[in-house]
MOPAC internal coordinates of N, CA, C and O (Angstrom, degrees):
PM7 1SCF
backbone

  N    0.0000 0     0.00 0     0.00 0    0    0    0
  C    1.4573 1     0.00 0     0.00 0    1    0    0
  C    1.5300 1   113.01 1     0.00 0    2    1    0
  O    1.2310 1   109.58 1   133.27 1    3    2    1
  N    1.4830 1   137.14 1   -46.73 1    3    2    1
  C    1.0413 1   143.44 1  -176.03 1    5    3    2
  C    1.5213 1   107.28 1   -58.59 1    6    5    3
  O    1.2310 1   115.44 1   135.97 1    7    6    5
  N    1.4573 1   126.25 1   -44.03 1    7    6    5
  C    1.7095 1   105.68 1   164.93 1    9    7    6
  C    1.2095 1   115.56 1   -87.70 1   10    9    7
  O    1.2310 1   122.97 1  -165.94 1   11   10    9
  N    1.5691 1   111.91 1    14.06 1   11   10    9
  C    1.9420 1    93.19 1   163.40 1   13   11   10
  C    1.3661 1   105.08 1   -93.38 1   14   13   11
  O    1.2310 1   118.07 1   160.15 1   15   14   13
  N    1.1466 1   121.29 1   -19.85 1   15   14   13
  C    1.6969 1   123.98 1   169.87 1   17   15   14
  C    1.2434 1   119.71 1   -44.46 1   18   17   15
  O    1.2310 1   130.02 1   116.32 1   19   18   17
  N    1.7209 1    98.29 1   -63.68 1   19   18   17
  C    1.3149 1   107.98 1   172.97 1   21   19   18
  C    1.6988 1   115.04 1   -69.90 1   22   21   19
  O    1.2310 1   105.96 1  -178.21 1   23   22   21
  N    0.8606 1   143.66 1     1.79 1   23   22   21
  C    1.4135 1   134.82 1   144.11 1   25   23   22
  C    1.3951 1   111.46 1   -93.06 1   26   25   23
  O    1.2310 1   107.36 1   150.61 1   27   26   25
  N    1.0253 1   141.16 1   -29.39 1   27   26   25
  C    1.2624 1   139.91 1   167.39 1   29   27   26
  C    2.1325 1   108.46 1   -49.99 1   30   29   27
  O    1.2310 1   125.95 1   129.45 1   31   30   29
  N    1.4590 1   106.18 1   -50.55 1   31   30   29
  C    1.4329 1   105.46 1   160.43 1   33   31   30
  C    1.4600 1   137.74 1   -38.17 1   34   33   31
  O    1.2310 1   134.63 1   134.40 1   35   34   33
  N    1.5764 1    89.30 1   -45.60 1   35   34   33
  C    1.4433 1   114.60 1  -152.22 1   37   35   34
  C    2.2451 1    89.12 1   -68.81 1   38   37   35
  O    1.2310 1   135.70 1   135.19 1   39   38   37
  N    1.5376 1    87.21 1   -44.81 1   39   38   37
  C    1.8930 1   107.60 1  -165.71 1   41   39   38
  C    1.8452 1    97.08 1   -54.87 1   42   41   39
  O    1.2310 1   127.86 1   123.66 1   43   42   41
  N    1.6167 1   102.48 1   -56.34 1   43   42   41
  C    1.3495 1   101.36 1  -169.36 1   45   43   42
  C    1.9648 1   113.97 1   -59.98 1   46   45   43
  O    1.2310 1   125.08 1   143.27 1   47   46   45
  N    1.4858 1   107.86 1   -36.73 1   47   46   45
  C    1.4163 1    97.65 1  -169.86 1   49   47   46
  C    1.7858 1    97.68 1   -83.03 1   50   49   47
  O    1.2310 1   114.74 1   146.33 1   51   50   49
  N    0.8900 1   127.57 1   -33.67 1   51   50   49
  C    1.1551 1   129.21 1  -172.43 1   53   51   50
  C    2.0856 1   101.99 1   -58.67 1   54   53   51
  O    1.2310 1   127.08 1   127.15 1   55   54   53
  N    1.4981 1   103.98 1   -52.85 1   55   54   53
  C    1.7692 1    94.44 1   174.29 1   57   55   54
  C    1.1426 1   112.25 1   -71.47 1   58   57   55
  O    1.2310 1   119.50 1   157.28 1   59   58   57
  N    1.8774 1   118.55 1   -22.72 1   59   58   57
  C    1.5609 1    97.12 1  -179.65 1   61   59   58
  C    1.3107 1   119.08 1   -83.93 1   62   61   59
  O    1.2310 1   132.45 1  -179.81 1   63   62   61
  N    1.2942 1    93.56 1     0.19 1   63   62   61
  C    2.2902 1    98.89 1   178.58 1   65   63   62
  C    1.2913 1    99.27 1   -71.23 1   66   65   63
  O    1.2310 1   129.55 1   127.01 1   67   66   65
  N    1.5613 1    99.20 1   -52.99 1   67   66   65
  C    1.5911 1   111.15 1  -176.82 1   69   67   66
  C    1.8504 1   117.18 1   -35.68 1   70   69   67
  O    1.2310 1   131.59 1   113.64 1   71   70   69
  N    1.3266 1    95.24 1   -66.36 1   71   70   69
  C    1.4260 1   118.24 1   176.98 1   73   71   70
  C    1.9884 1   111.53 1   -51.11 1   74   73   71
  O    1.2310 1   123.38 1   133.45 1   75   74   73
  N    1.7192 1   111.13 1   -46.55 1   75   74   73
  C    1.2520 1   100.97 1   157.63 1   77   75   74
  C    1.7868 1   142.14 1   -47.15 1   78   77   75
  O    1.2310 1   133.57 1   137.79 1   79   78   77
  N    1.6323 1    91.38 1   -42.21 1   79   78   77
  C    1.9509 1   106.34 1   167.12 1   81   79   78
  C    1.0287 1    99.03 1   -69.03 1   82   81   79
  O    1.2310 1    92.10 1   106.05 1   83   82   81
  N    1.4198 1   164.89 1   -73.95 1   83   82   81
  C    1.2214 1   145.65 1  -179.10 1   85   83   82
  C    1.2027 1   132.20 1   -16.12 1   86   85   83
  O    1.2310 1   128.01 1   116.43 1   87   86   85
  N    1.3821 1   102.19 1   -63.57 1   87   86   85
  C    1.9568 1   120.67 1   164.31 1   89   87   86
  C    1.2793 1   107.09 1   -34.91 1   90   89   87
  O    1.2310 1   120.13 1   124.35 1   91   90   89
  N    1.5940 1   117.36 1   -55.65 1   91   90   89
  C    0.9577 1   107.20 1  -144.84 1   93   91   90
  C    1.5299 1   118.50 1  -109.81 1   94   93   91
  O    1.2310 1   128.52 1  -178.17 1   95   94   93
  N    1.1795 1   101.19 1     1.83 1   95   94   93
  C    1.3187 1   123.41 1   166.32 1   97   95   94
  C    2.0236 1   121.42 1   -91.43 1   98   97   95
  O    1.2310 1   136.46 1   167.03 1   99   98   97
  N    1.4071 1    85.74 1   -12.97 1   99   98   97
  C    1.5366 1   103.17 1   177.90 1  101   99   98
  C    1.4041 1   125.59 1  -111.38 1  102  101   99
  O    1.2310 1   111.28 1  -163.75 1  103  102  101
  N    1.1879 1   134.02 1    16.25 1  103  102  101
  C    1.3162 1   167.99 1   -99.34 1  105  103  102
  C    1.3668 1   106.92 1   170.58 1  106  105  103
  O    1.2310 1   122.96 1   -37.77 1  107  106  105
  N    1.1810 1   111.92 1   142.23 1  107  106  105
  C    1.6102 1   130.56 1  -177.50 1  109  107  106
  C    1.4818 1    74.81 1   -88.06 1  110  109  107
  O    1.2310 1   128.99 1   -12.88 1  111  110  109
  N    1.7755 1   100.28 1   167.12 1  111  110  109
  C    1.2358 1   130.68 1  -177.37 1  113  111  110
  C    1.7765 1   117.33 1   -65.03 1  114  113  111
  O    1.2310 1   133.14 1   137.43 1  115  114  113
  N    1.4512 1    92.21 1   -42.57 1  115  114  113
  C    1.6717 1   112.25 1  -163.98 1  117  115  114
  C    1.2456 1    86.93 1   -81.17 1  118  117  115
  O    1.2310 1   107.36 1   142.00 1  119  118  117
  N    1.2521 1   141.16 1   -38.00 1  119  118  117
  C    1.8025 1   121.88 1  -166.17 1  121  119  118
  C    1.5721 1    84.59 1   -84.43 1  122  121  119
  O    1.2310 1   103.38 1   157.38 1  123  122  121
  N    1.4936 1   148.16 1   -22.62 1  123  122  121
  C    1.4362 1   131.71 1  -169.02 1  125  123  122
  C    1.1382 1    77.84 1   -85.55 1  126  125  123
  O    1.2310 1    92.61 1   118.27 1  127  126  125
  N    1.3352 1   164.30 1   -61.73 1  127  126  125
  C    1.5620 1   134.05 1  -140.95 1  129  127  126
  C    1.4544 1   106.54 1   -90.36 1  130  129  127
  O    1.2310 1   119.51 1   167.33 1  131  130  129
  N    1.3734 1   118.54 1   -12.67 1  131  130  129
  C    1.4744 1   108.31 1   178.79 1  133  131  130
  C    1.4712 1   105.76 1   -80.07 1  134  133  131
  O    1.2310 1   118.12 1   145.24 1  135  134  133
  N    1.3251 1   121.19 1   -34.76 1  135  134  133
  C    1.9496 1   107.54 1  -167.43 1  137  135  134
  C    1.8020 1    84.27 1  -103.39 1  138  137  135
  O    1.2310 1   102.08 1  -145.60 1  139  138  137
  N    1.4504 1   150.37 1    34.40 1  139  138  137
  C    1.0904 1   145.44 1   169.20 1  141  139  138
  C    1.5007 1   104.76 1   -70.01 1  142  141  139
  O    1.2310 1   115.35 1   140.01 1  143  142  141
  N    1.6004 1   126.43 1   -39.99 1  143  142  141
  C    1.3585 1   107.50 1   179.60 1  145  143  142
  C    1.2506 1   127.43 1   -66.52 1  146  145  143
  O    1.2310 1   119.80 1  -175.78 1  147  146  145
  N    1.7257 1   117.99 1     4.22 1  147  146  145
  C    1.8229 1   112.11 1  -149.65 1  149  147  146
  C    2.0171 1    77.27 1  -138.76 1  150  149  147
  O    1.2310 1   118.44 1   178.16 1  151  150  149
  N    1.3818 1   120.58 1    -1.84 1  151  150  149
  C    1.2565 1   106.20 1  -179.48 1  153  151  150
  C    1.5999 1   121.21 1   -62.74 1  154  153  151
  O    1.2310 1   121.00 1   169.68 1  155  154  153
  N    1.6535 1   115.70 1   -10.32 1  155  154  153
  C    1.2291 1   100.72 1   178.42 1  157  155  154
  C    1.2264 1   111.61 1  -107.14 1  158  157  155
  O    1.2310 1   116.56 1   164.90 1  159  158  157
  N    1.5650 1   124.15 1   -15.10 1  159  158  157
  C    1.4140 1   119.91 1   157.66 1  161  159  158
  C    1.7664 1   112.18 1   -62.58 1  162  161  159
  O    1.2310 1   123.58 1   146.89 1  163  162  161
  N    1.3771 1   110.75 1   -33.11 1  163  162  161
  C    1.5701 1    95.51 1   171.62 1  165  163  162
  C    1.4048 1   119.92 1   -86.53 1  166  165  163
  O    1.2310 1   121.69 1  -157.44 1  167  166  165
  N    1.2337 1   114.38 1    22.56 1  167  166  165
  C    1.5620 1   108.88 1  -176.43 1  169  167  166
  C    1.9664 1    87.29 1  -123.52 1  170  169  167
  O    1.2310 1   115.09 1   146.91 1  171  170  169
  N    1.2037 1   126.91 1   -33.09 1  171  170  169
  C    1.1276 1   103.31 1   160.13 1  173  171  170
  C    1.8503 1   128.60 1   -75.33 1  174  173  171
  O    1.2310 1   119.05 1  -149.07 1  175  174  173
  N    0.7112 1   119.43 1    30.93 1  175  174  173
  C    1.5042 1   122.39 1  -142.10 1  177  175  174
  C    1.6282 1    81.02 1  -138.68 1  178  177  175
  O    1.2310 1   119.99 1   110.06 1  179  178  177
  N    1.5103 1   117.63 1   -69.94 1  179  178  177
  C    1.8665 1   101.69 1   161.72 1  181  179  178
  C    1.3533 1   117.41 1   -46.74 1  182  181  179
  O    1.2310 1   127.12 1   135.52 1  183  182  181
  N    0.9498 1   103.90 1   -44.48 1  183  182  181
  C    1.7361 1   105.93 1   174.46 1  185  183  182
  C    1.0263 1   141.62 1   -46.68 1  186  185  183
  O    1.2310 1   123.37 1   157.42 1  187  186  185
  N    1.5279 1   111.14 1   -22.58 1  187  186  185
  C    1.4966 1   132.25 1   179.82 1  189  187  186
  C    1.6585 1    98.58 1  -106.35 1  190  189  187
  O    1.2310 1   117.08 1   140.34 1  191  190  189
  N    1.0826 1   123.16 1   -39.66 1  191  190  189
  C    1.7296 1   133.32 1   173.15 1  193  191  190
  C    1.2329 1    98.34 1   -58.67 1  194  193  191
  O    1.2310 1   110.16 1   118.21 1  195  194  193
  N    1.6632 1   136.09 1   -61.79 1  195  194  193
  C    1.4026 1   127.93 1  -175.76 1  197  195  194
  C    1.5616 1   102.63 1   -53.52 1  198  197  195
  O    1.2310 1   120.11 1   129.27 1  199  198  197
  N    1.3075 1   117.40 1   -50.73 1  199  198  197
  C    1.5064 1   118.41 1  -160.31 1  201  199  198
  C    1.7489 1   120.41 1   -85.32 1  202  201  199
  O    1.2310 1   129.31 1  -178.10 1  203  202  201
  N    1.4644 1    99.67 1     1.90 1  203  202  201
  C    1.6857 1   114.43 1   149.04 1  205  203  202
  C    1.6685 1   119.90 1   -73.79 1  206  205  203
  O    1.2310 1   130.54 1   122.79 1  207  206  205
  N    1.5273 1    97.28 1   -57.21 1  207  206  205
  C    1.5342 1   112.52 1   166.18 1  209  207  206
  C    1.6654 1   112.77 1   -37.67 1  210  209  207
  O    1.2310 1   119.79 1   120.08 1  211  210  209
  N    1.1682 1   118.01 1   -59.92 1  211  210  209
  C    1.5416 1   116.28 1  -159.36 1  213  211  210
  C    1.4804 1   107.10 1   -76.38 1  214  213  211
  O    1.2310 1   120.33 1   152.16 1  215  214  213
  N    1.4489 1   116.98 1   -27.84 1  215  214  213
  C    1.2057 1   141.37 1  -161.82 1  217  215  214
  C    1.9202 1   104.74 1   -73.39 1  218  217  215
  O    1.2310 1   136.31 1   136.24 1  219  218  217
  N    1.2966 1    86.02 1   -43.76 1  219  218  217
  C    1.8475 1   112.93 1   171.89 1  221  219  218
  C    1.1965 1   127.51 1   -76.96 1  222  221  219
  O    1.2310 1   122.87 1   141.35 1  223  222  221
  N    1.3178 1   112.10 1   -38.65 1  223  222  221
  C    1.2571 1   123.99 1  -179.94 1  225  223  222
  C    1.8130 1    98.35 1   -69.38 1  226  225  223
  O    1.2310 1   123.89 1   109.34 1  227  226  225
  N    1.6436 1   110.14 1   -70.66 1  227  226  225
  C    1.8237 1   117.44 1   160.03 1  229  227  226
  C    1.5222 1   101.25 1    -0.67 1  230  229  227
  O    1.2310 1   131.91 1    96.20 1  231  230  229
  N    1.7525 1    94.60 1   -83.80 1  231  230  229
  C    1.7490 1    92.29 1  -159.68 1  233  231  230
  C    1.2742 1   122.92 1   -67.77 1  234  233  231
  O    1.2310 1   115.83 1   176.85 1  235  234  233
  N    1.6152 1   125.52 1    -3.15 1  235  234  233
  C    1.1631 1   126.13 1   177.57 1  237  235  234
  C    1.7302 1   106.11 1   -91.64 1  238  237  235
  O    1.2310 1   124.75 1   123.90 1  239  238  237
  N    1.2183 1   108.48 1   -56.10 1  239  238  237
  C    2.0677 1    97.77 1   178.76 1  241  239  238
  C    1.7568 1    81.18 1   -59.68 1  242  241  239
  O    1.2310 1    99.13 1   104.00 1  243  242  241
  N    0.8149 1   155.15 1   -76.00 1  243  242  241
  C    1.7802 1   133.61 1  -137.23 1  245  243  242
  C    1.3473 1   100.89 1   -59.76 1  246  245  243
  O    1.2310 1   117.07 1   149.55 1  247  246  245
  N    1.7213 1   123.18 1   -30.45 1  247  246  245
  C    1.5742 1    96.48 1  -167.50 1  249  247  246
  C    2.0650 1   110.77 1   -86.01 1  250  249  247
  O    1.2310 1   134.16 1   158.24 1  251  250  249
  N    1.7040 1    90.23 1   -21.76 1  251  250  249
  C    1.5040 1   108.68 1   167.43 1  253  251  250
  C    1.7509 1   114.25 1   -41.85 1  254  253  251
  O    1.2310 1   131.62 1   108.55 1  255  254  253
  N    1.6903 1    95.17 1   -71.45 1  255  254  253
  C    1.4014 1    89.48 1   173.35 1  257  255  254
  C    1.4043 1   141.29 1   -53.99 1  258  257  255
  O    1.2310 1   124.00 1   143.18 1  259  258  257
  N    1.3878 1   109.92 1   -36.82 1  259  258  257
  C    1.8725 1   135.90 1   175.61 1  261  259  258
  C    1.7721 1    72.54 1   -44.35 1  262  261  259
  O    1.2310 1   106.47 1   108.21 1  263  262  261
  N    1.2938 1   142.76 1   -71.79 1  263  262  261
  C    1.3919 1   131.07 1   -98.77 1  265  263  262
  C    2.0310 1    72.02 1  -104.76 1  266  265  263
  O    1.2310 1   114.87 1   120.39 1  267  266  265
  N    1.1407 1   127.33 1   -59.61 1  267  266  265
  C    1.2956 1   133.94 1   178.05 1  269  267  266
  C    1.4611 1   101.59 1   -51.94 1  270  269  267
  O    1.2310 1   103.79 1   135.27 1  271  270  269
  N    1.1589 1   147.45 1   -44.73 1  271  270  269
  C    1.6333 1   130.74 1   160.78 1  273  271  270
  C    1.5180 1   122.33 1   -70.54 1  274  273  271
  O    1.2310 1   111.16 1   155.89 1  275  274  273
  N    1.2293 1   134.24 1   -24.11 1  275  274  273
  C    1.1345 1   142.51 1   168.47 1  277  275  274
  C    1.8254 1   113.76 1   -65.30 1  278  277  275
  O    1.2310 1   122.64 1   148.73 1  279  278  277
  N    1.2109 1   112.55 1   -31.27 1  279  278  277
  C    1.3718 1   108.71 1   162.77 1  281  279  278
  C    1.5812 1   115.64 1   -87.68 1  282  281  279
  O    1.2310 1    96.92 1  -121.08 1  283  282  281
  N    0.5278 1   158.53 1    58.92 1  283  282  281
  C    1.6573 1   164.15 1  -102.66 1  285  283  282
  C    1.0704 1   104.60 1   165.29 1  286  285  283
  O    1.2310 1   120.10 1   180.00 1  287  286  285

């Protein structure tokens, strides 16, 4: 579990960076310099939201499968 975390990290900051260049490339200039001071609290902030998601999703197919191999 401890290196799926750490790839699980790696997935969430990496789409929420992703997801930040988008914004901000899609966005007039003046709305990127107005939320520019809080962009790295909101880019960690997906980051922790993606890395609940993956984290959830994990323990739900693992307990799915346990239950689909256990009848077997």
């Amino acid at each position: 579990m401890p290196r799926d975390v750490g790839l699980y990290w790696g997935i969430a900051f990496a789409w929420s960076a992703l997801l930040i260049v988008i914004f901000v490339c899609t966005q007039p200039s003046s709305e990127v310099v107005r939320v520019a001071k809080v962009l790295p609290i909101l880019w960690c902030g997906i980051a922790l939201m993606d890395w609940v998601l993956l984290v959830c999703m994990q323990q739900m197919v693992g307990h799915m499968w346990d239950e689909k191999t256990t009848e077997l």
